[in-house]
N, CA and C atoms as a LAMMPS dump frame, in Angstrom:
ITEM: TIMESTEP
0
ITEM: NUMBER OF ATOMS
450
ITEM: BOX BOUNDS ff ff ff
-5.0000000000000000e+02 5.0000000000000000e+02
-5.0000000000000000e+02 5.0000000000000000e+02
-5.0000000000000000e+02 5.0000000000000000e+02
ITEM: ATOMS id mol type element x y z
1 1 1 N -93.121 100.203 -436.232
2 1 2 C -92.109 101.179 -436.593
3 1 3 C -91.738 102.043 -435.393
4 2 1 N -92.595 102.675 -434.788
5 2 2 C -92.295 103.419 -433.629
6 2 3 C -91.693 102.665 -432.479
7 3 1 N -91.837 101 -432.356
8 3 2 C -91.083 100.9 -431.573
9 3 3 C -89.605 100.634 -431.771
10 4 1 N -89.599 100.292 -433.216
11 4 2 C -87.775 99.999 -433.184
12 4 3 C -87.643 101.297 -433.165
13 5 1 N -87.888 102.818 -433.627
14 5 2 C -87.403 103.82 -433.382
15 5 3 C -86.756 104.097 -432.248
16 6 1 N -88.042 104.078 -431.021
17 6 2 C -88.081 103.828 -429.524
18 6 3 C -86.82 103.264 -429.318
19 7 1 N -86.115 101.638 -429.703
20 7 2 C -85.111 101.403 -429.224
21 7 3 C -83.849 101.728 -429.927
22 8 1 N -83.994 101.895 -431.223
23 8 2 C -82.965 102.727 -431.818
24 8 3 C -82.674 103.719 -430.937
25 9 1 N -83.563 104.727 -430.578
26 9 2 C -83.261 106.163 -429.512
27 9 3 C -82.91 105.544 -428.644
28 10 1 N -83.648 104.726 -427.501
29 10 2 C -82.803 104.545 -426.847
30 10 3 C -81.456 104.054 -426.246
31 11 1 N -80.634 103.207 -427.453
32 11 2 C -79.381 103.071 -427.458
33 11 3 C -78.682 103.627 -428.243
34 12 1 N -79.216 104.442 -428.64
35 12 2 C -78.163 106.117 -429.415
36 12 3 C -78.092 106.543 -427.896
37 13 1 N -79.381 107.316 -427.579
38 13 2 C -79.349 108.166 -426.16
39 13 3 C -78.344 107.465 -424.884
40 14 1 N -78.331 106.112 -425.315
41 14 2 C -77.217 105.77 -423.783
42 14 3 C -76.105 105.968 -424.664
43 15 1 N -75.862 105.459 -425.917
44 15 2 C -74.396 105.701 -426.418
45 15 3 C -73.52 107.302 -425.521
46 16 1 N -74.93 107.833 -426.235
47 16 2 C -74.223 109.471 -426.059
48 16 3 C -73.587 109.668 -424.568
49 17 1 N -74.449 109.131 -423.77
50 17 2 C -74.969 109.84 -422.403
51 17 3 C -73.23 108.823 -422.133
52 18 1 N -73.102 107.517 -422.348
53 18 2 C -71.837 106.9 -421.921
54 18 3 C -70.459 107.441 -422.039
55 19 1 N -70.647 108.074 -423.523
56 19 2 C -69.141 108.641 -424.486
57 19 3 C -69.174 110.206 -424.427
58 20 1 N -70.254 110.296 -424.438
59 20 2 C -70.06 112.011 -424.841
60 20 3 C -69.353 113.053 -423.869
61 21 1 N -69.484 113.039 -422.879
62 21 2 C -67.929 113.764 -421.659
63 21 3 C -66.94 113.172 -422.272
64 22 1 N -66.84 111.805 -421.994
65 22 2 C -65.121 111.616 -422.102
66 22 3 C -65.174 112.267 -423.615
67 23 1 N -65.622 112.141 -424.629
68 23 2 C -65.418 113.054 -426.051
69 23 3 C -65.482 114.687 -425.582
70 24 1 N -66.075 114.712 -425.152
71 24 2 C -66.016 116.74 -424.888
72 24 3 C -64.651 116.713 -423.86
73 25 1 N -64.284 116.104 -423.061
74 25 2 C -63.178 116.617 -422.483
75 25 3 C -62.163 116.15 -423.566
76 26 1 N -61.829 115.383 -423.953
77 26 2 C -60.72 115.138 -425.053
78 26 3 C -60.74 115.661 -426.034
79 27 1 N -61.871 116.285 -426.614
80 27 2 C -62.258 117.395 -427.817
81 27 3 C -61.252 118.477 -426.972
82 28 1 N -61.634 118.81 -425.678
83 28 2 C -60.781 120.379 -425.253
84 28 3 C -59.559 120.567 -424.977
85 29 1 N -59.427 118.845 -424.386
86 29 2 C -57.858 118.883 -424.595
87 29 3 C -57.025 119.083 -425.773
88 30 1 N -57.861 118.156 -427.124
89 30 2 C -56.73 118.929 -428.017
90 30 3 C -57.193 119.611 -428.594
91 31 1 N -58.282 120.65 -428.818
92 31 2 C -58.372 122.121 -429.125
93 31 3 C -56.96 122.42 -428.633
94 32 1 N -57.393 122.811 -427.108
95 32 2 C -56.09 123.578 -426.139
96 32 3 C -54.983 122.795 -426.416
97 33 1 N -54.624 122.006 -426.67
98 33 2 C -53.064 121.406 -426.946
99 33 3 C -52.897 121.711 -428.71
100 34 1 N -53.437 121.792 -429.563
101 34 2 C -53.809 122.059 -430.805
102 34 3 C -53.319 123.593 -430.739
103 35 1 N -54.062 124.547 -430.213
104 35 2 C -53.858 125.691 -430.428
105 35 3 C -52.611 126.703 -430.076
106 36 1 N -52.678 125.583 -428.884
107 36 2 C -51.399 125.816 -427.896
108 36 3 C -50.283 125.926 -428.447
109 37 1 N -49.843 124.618 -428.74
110 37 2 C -48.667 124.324 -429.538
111 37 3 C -48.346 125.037 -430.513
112 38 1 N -49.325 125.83 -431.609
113 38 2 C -49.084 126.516 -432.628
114 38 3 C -47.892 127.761 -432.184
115 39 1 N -48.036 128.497 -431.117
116 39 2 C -47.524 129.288 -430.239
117 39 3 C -46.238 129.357 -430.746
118 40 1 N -45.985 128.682 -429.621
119 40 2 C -44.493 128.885 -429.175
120 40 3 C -43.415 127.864 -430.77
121 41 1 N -44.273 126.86 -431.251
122 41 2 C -43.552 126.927 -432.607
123 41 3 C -43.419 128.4 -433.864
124 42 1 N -44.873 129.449 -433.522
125 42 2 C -44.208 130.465 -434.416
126 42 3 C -45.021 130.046 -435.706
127 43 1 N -46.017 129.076 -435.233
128 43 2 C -47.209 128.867 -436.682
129 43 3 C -48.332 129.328 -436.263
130 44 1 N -49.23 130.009 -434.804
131 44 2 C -50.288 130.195 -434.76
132 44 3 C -50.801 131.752 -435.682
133 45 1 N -51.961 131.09 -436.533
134 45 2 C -52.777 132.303 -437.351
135 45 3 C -52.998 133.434 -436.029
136 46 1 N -53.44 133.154 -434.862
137 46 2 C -53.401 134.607 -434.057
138 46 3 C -52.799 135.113 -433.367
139 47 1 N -51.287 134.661 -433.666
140 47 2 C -50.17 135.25 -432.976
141 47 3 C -50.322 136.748 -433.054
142 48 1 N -50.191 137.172 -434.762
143 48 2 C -50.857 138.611 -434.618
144 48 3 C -51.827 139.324 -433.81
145 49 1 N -52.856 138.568 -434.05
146 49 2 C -53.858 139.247 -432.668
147 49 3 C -53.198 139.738 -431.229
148 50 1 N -52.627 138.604 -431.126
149 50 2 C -52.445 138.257 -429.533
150 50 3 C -51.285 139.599 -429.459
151 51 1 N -50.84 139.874 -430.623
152 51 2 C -49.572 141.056 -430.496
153 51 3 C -49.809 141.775 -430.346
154 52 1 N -50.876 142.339 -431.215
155 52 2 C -51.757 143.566 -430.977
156 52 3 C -52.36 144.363 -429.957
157 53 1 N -52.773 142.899 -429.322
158 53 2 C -53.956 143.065 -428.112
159 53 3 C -52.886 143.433 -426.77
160 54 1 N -52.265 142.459 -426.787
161 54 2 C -51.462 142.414 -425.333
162 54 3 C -50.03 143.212 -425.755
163 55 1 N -49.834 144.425 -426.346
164 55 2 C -48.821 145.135 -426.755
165 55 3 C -48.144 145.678 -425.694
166 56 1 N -48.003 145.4 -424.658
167 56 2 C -47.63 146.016 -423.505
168 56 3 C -46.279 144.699 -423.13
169 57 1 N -46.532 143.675 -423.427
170 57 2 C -45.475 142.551 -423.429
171 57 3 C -45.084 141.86 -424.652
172 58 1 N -43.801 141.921 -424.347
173 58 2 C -42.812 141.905 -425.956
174 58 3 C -43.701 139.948 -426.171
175 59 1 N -44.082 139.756 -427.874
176 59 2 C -44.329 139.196 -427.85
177 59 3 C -43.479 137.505 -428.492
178 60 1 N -42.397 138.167 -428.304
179 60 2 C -41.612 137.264 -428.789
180 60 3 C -41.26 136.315 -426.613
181 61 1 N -41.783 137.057 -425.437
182 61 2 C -41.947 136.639 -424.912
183 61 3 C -43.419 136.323 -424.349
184 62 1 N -44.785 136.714 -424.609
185 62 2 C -45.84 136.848 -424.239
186 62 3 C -46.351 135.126 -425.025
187 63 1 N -46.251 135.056 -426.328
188 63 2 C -47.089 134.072 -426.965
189 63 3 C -46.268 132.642 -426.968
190 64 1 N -45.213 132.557 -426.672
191 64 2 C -44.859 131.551 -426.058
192 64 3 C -45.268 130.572 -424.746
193 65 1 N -45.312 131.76 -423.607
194 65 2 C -46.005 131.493 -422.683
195 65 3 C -47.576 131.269 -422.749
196 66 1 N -48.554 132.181 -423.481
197 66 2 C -49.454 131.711 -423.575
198 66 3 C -49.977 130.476 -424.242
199 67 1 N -49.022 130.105 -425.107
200 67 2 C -49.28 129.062 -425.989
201 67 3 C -49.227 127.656 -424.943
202 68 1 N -47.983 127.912 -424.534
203 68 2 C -47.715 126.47 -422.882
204 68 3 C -48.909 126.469 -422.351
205 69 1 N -49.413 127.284 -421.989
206 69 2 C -50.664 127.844 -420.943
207 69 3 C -51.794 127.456 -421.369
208 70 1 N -51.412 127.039 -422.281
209 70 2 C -53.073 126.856 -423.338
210 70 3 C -52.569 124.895 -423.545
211 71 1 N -51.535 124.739 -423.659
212 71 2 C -51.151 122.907 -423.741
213 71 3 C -51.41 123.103 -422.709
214 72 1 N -50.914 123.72 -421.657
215 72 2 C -51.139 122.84 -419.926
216 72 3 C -52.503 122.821 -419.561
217 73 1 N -53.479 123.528 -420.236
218 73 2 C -54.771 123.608 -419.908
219 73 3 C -55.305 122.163 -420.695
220 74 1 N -55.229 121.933 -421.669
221 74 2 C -55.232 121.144 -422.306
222 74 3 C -55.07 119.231 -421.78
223 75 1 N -53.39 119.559 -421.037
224 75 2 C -53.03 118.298 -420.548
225 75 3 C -53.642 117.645 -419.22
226 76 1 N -54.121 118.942 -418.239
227 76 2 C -54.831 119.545 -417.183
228 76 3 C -56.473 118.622 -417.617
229 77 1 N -56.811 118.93 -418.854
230 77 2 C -58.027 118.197 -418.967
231 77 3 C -58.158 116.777 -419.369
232 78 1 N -57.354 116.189 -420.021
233 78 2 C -56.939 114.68 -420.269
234 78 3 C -57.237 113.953 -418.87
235 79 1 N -56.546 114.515 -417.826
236 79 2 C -56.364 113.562 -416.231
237 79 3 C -57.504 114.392 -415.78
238 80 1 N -58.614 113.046 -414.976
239 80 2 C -59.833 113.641 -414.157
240 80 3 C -59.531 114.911 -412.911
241 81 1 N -58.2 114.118 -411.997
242 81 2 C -58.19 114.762 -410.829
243 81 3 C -57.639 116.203 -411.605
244 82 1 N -56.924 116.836 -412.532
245 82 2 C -56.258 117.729 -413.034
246 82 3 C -57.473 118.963 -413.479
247 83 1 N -59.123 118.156 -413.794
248 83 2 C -59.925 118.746 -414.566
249 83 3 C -60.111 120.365 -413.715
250 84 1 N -60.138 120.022 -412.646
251 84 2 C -60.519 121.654 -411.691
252 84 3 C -59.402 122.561 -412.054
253 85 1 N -57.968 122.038 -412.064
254 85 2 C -56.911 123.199 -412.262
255 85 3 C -57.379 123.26 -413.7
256 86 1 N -57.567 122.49 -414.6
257 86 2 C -57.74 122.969 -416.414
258 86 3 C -58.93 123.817 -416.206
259 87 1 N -59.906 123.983 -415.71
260 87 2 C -60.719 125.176 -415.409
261 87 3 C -60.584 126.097 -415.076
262 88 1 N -60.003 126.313 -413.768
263 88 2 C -58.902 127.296 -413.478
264 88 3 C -57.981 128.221 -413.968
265 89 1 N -57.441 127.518 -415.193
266 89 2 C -56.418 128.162 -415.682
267 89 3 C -57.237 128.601 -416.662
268 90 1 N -58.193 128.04 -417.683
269 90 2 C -58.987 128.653 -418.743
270 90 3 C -59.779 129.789 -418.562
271 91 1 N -60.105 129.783 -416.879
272 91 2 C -61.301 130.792 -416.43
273 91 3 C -59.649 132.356 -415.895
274 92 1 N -58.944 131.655 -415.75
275 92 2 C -57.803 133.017 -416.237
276 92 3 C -57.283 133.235 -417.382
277 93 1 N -57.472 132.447 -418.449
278 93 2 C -57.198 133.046 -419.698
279 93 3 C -57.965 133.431 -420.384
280 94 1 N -59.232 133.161 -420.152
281 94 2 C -60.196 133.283 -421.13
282 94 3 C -60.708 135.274 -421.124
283 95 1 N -60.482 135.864 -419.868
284 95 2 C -60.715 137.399 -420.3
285 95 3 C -60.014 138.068 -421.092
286 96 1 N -58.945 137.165 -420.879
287 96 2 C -57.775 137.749 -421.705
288 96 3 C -58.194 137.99 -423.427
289 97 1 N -58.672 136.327 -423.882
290 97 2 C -58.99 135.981 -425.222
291 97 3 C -59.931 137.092 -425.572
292 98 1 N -61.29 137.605 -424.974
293 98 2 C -61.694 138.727 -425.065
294 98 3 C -61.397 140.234 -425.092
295 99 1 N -60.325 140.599 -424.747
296 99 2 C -59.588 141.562 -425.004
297 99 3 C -59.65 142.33 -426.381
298 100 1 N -59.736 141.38 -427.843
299 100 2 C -59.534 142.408 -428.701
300 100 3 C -60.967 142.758 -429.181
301 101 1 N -62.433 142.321 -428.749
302 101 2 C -63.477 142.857 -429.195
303 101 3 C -63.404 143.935 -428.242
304 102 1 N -62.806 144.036 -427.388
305 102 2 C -62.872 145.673 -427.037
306 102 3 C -61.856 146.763 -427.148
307 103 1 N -60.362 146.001 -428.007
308 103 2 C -59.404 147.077 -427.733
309 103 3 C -59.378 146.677 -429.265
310 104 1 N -60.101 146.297 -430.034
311 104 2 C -59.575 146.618 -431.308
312 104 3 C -60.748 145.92 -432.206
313 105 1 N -61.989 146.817 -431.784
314 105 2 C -63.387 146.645 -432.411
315 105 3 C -62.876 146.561 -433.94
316 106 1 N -61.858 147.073 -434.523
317 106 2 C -62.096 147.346 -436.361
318 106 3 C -61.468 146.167 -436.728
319 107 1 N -60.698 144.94 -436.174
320 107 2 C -60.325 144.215 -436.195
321 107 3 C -61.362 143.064 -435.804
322 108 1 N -61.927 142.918 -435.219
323 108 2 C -63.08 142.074 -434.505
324 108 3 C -65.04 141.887 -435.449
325 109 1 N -65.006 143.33 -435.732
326 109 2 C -65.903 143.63 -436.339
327 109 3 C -66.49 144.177 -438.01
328 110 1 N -67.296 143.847 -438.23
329 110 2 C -67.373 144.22 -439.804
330 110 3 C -68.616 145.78 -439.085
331 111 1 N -69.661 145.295 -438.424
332 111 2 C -70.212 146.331 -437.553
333 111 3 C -70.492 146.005 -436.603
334 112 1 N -69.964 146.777 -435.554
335 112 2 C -69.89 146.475 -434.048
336 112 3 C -71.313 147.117 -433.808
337 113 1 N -72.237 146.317 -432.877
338 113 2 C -71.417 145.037 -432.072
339 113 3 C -71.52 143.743 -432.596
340 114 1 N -71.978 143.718 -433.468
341 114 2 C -73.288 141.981 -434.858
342 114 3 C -72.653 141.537 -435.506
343 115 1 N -72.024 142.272 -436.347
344 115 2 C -71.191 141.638 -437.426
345 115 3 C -69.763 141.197 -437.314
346 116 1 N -69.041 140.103 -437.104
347 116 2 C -68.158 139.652 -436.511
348 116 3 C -67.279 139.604 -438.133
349 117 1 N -66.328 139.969 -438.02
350 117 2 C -64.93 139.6 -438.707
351 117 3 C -64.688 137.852 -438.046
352 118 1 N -63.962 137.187 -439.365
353 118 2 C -63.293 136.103 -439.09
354 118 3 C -62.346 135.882 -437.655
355 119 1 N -61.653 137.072 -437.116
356 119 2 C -61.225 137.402 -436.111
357 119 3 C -61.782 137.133 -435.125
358 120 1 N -63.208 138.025 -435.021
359 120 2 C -64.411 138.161 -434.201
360 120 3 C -64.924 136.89 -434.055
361 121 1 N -65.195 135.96 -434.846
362 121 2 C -65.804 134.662 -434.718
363 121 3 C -65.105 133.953 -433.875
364 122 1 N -63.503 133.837 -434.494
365 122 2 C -62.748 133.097 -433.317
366 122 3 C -62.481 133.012 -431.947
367 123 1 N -62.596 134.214 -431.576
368 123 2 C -62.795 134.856 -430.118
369 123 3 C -64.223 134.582 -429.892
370 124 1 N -65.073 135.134 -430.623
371 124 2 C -66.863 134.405 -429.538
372 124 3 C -66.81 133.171 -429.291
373 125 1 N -66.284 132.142 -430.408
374 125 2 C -66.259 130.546 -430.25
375 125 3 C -65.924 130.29 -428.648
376 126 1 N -65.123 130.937 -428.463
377 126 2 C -64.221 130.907 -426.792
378 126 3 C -65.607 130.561 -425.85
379 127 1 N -66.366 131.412 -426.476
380 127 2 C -68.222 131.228 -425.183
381 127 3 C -67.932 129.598 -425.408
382 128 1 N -67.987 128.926 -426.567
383 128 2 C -68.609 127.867 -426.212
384 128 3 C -67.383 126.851 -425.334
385 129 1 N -66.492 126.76 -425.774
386 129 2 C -65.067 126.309 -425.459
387 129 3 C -65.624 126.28 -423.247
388 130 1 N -65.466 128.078 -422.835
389 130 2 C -65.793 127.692 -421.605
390 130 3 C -67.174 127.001 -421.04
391 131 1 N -67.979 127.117 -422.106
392 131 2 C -69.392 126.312 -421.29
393 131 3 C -68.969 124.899 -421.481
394 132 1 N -68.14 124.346 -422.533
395 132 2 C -68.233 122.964 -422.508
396 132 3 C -67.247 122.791 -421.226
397 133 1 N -66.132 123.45 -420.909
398 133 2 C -65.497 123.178 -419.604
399 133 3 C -66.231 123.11 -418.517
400 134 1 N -67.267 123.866 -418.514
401 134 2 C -67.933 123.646 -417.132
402 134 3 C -69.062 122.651 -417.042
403 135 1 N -69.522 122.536 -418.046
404 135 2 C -70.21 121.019 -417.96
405 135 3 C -69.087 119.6 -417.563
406 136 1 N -68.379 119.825 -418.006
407 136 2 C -66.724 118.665 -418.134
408 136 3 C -66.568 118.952 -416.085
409 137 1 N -66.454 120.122 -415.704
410 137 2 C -66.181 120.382 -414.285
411 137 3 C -67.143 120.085 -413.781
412 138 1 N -68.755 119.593 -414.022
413 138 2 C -69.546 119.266 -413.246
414 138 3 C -69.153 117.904 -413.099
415 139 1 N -68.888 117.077 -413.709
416 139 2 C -68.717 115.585 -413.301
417 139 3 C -67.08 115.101 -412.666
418 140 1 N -67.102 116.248 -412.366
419 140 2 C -65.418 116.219 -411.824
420 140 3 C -65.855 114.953 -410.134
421 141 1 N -67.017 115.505 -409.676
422 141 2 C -67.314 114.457 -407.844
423 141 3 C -67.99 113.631 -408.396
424 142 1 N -68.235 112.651 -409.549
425 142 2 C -69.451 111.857 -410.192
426 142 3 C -68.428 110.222 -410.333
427 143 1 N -68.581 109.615 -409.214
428 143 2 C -67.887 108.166 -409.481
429 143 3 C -68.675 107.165 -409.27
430 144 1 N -69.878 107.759 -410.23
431 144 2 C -71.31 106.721 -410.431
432 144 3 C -70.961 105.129 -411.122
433 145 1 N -69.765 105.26 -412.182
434 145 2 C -69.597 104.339 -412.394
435 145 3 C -67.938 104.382 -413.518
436 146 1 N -67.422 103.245 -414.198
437 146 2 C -65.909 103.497 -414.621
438 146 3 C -65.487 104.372 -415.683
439 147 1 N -67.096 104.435 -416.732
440 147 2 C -66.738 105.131 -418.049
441 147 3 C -66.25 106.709 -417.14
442 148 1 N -66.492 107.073 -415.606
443 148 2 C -66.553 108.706 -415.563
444 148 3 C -65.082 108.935 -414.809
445 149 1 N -64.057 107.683 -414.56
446 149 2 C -62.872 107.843 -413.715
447 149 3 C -61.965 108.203 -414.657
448 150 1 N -61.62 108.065 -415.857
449 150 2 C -60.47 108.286 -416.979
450 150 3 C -60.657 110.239 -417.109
């Protein structure tokens, strides 16, 4: 028994180790092309937020642009050589996305700083969003073999 386990694991464990980048970068691409797009069509659930937060720019021009910004990050991660600018651009949007746990704690929070509003959740998720980018940016110089060139 333990040894078919043994090889069961070990061709799960190469499955993963083969597929699982190219799945996490194409997971972020269409998050970011997913979320993106909601934008500038005038369907994203946090357009409000984003109005709130960044009230200093009219947002009938602000969330349009961010929404592109968020597909181009997106399309940026699909193509290998593109993966450093899709980092790039996420590691400049992403302070932004943080913005309303500090300019609009009653919105973010049920009790600040622990208890997260539905709001609040969506914005922490963002932590994981950039760690999976930077694992995705470590294999950006890795042309060990073909599954890592797409």
């Amino acid at each position: 028994m333990s040894s078919r386990y043994d090889q069961f694991d070990a061709a799960l464990s190469a499955w993963m180790e083969k597929w699982g980048m190219r799945l996490l970068r194409y997971s972020l691409a269409v998050v970011f092309i997913w979320f993106g797009i909601l934008k500038p069509l005038g369907v994203s659930p946090a357009a409000e937020l984003v109005e709130k937060t960044v009230y200093w720019i009219p947002p009938r021009i602000f969330i349009p642009i961010l929404g592109w910004w968020e597909v181009l990050i997106g399309i940026c991660m699909l193509w290998r050589p593109l993966i450093r600018v899709s980092i790039f651009l996420l590691l400049l949007q992403m302070p932004g996305t943080m913005l309303p746990l500090v300019l609009l704690p009653d919105v973010c929070f049920t009790h600040v700083p622990w208890g997260l509003t539905l709001e609040g959740q969506y914005i922490i998720k963002n932590l994981a969003l950039v760690s999976a980018a930077l694992v995705v940016g470590g294999t950006v110089r890795r042309e060990d073999d073909a599954h890592h060139r797409l």
